[in-house]
Wavefront OBJ file of the C-alpha trace (Angstrom):
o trace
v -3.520 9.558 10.889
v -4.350 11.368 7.788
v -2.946 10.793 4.534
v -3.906 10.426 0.804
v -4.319 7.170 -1.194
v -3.974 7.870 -4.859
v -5.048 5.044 -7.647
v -2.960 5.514 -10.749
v -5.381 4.470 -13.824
v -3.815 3.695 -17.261
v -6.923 3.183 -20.023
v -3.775 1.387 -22.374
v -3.336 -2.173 -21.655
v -1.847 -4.558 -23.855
v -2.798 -7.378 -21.950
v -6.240 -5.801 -21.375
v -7.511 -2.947 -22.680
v -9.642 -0.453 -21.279
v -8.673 -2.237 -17.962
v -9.702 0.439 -15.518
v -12.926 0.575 -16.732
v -13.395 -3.610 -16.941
v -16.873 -4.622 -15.369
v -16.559 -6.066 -11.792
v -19.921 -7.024 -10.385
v -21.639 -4.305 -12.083
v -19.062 -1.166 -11.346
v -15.760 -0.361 -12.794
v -13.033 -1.685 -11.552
v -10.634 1.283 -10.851
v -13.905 2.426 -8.953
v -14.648 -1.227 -7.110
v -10.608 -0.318 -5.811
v -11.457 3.222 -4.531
v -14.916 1.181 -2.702
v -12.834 -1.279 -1.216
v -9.927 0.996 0.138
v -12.758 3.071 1.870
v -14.693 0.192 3.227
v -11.816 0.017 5.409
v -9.855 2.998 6.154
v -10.365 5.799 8.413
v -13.562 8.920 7.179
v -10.985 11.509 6.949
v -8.239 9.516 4.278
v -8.845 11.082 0.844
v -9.126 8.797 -1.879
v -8.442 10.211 -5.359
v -8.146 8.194 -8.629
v -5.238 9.846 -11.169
v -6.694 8.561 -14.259
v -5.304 9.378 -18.155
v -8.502 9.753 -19.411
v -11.823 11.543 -19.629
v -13.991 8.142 -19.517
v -11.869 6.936 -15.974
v -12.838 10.258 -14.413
v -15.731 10.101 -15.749
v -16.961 6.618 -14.426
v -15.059 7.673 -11.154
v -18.176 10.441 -10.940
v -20.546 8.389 -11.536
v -20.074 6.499 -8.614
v -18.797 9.278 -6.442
v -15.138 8.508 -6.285
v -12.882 12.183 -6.698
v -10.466 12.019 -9.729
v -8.399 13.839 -11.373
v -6.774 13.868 -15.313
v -3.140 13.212 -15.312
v -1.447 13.220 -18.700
v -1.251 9.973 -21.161
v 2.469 10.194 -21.795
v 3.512 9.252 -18.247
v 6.727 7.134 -18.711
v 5.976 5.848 -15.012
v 3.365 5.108 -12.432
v 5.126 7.480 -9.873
v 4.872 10.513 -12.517
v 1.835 10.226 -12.485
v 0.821 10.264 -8.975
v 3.610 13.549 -8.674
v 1.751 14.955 -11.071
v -1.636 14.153 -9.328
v 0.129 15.564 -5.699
v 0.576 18.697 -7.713
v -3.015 18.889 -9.441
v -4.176 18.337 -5.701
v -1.779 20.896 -3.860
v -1.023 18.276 -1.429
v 1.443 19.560 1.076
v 5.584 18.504 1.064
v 5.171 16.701 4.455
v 1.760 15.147 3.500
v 1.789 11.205 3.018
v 0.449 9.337 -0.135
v 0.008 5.861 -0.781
v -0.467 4.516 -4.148
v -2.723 1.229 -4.713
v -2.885 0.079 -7.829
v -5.995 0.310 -10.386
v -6.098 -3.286 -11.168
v -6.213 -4.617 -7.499
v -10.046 -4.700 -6.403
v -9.002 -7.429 -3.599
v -6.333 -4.791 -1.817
v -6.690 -5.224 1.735
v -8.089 -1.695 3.374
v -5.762 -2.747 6.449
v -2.581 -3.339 4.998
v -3.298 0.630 2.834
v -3.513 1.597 6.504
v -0.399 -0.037 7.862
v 2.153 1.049 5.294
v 0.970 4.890 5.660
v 1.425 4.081 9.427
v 4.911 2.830 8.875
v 6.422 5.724 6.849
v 4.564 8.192 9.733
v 6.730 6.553 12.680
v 10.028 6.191 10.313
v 11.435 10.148 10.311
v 14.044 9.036 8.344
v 12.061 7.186 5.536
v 10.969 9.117 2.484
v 8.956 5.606 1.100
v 7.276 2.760 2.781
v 6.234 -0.584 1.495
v 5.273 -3.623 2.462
v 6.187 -7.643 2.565
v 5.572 -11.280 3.779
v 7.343 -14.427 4.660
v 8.064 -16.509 1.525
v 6.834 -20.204 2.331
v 7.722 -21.972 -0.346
v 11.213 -22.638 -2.446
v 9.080 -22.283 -5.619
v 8.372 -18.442 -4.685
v 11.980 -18.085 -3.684
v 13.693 -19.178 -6.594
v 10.995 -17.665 -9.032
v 12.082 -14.349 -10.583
v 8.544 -12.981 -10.747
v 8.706 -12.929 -7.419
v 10.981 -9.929 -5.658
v 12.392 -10.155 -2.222
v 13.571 -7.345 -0.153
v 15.897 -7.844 3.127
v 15.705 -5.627 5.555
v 17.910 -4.063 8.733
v 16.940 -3.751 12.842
v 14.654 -0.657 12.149
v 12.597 -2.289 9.539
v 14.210 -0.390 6.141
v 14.797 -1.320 3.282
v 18.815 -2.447 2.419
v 18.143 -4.697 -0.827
v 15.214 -5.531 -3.145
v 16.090 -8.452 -5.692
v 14.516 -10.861 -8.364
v 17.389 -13.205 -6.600
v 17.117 -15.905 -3.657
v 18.205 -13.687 -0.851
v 19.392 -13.442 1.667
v 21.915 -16.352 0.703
v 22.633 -19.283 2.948
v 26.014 -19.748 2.610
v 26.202 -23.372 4.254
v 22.064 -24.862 3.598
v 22.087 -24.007 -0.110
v 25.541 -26.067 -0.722
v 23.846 -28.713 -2.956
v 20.757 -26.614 -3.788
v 17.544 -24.175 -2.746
v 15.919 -27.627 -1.330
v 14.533 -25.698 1.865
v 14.138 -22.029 2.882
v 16.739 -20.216 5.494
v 15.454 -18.631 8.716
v 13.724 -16.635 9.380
v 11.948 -16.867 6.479
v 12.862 -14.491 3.289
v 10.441 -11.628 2.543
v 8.373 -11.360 -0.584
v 7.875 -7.406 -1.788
v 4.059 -6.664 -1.779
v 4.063 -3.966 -4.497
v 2.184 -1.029 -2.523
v 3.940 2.064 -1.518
v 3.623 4.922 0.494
v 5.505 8.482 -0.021
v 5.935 11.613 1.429
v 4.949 14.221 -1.037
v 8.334 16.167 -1.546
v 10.155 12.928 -2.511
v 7.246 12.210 -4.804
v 7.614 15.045 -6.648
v 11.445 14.416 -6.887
v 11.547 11.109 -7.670
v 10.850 11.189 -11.091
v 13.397 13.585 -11.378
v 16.813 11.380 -10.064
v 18.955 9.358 -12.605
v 17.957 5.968 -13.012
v 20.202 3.760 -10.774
v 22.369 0.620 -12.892
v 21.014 -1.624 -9.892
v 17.332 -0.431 -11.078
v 18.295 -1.464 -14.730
v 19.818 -4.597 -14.080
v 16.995 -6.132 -11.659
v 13.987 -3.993 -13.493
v 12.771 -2.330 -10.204
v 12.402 0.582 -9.648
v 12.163 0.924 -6.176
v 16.119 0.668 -6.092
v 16.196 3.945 -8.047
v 15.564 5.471 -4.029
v 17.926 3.271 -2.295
v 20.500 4.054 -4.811
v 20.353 7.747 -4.182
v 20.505 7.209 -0.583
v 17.214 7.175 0.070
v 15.360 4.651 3.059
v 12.902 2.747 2.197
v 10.378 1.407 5.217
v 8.825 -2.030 4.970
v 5.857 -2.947 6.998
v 5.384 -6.736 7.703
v 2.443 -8.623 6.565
v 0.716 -11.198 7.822
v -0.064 -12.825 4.209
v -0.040 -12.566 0.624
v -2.521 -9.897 -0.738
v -5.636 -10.678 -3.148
v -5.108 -10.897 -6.812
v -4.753 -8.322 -8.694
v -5.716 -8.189 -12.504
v -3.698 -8.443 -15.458
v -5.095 -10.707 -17.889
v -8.213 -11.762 -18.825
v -8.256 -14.716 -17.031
v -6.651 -12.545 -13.599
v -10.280 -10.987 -14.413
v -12.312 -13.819 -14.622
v -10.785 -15.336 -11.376
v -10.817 -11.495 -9.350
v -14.793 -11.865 -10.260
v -15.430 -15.072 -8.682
v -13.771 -13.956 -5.791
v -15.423 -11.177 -5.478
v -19.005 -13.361 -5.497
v -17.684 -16.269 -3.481
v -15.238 -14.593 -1.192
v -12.189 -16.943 0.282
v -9.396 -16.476 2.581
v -10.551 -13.334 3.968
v -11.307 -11.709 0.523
v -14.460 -10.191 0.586
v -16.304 -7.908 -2.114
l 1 2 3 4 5 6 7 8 9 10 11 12 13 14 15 16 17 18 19 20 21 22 23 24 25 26 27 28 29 30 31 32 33 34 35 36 37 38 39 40 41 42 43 44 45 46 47 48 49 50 51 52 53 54 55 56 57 58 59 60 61 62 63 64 65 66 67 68 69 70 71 72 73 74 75 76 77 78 79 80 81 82 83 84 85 86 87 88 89 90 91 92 93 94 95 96 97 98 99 100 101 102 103 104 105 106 107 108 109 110 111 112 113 114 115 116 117 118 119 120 121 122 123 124 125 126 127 128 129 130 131 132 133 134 135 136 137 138 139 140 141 142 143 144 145 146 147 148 149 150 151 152 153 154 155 156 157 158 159 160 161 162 163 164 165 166 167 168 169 170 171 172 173 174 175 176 177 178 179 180 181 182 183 184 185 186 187 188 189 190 191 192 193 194 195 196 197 198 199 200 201 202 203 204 205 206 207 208 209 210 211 212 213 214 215 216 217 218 219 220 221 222 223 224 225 226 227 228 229 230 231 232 233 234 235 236 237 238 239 240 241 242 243 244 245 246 247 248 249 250 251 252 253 254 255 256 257 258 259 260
C-alpha cells in the first residue's frame, strides 16, 4: 500500500517555542518524527514534513527528510497539510496520513494501520485510530476524547463525555467501566486527498464548537469517519517542557515498547 505521511510543523508555540526544532538526542525533533515513521513503514511511503518556516525545512535537509513551506497563517493543522497535498500534486484518490511534529514516540505500525483502514473502507473519506479506556479516571476526564463506533468500524460520535452511557451501572456513579470497554481517540488521521483539500472549506459544525473537536466538523457534513483499533496507548508526545524532558529519557532508556 502506498500512501503519504505528512508532519505538520508549527515554529510558534506558546507552551514551547521553536518546538519543531527542540533537540532530541542530538537531531531535531520534527526530524527524529520523520526517522521514526520510516524506521517502520514500508520503502515506497513518502514522508514529507509541511513546515511554516525556512529553519524547519531547513533542518529537515540537513538530515535528509523532504519538506516543504506551507504558509504561517494557517488557522488549522488540516490547512496546512491541504495546502502541502497541493504544493506536492498529490493525486484526489491518493491517501495521506498526518502525524504530528511533536510526537517522536509515534508508533511506525499504528501510521501503517490507519492508512490500511481508510484503503479497505470505500465509503470513508478519514480514518483514525483508538484504544480501550481502562480506567474510570480516563473516562470521566475531559482531556481525554472517546469515540463510539458502529458494526463496520466508523465513526458515529466523538465526545469529551463518558460514552457510551450505561443507563443501569452508572445509577449511583462512574464507579466501574461498561463493556466492552469505551474507546479513547488516538489523535492520528488519515485522508484521502480530495476531502483534504475540501475540508477546510465546510462550515464549522455547532457539535465541533460545543465539544472543541474538530473531527466532528466531517461527521456533521455527512462524512464517515474509519477507526482502526489499537492495541495500546501511543508514546508521549511533547507539549511542555517537561513532555520534553520525559520524551528524552525515553528515548535513551526505552520502556513499554518505545524505542529511539
Amino acid at each position: 500500500m502506498r500512501y503519504t505521511v505528512l508532519i505538520p510543523a508549527r515554529l510558534a508555540s506558546s507552551r514551547l517555542p521553536n518546538k519543531p526544532l527542540a533537540d532530541i538526542g542530538g537531531a531535531p525533533m520534527v526530524v527524529r518524527v520523520a526517522q521514526r515513521v520510516r524506521s517502520g513503514v514500508s520503502p515506497e511511503v513518502r514522508i514529507v514534513v509541511a513546515g511554516d518556516s525556512p529553519s524547519i525545512i531547513q533542518a529537515c535537509h540537513d538530515y535528509g527528510i523532504e519538506a516543504v513551506l506551507t504558509r504561517e497563517d494557517h488557522p488549522s493543522g488540516s490547512d496546512r497539510l491541504a495546502e502541502a497535498s497541493h504544493l506536492l500534486c498529490l493525486d484526489d484518490d491518493d491517501i495521506v496520513v498526518n502525524v504530528q511534529g511533536d510526537e517522536p514516540l509515534i508508533d511506525p505500525a499504528l501510521v501503517q494501520a490507519v492508512a490500511a483502514a481508510l484503503a479497505v473502507q470505500p465509503q470513508a473519506t478519514m480514518a483514525t485510530a483508538a484504544h480501550a479506556i481502562d480506567s474510570t479516571a480516563d473516562f470521566t476526564n475531559p482531556n481525554v476524547v472517546k469515540v463510539v463506533i458502529d458494526v463496520n468500524g466508523l465513526a458515529l460520535y466523538f465526545s469529551r463525555a463518558p460514552i457510551a452511557w450505561w443507563r443501569d451501572g452508572f445509577v449511583s456513579g462512574i464507579r466501574t467501566l461498561p463493556q466492552p470497554a469505551p474507546l479513547r481517540h488516538i489523535g492520528i488521521y488519515a485522508y484521502r486527498v480530495a476531502f483534504l483539500r475540501l475540508f477546510p472549506q465546510l462550515a464549522q459544525a455547532p457539535i465541533e464548537v460545543t465539544e472543541s473537536l474538530e473531527q466532528l466538523r466531517a461527521l456533521w457534513h455527512g462524512y464517515r469517519i474509519a477507526v482502526h483499533i489499537a492495541d495500546q496507548a501511543p508514546g508521549a508526545g511533547v507539549d511542555t517542557p517537561e513532555d520534553l524532558e520525559r520524551v528524552r529519557t525515553l528515548f535513551f532508556h526505552p520502556v513499554s515498547g518505545h524505542v529511539s
